[in-house]
C-alpha positions as a printed Julia matrix, in Angstrom:
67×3 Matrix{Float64}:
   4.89   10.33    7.35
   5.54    8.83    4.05
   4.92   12.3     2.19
   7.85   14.01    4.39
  10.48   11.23    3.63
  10.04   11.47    0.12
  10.21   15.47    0.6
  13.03   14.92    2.4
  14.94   12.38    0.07
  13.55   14.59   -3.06
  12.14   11.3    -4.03
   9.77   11.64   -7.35
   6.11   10.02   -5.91
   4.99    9.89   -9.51
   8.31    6.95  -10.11
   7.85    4.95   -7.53
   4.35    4.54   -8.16
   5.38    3.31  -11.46
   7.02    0.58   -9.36
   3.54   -0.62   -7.61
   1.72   -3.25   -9.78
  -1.72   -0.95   -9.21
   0.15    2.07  -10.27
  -0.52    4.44   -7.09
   0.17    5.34   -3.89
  -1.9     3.68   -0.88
  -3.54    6.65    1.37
  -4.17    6.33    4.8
  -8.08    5.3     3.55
  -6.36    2.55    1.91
  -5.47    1.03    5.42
  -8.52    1.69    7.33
 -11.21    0.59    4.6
  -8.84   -3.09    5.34
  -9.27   -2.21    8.98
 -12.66   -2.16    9.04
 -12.99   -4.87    6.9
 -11.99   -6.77    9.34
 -14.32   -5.78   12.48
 -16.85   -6.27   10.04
 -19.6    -9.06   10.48
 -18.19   -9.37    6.63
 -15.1   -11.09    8.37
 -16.16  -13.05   10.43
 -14.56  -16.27   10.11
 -11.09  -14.94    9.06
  -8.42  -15.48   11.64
  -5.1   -15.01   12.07
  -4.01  -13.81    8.52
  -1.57  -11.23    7.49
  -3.57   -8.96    5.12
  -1.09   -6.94    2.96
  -2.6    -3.47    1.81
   0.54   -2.37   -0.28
  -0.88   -2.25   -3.81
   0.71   -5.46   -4.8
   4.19   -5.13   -3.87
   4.09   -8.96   -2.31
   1.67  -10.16   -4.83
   3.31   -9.17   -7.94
   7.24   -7.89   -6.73
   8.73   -4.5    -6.41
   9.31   -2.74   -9.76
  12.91   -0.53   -9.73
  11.76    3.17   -9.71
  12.93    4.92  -13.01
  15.99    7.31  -12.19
């Protein structure tokens, strides 16, 4: 989904993950490894949090991508 925007836009991947504080793009593994995290006997006594899987966009800010 992601991959056909920026094809669309003729947006440069390789900039805006220069703007991510861990310097790449998330992949759909990304997502469900949190996912599953979370059925996990691991997670048991976590309720009702937001978990943000964005490479540290909230944690750290959003970096301008380079023109």
């Amino acid at each position: 989904m992601v991959k056909d925007l920026f094809e669309k836009t003729k947006t440069n991947v390789a900039d805006v993950a220069k703007g991510i504080p861990l310097g790449r793009m998330l992949e759909p593994q990304d997502i469900a490894n949190a996912a599953l995290f979370l059925v996990s006997e691991e997670a048991r006594q976590i309720t009702g949090i937001t978990l943000p899987v964005d490479g540290g966009w909230l944690a750290f800010g959003v970096k301008a991508s380079a023109k």
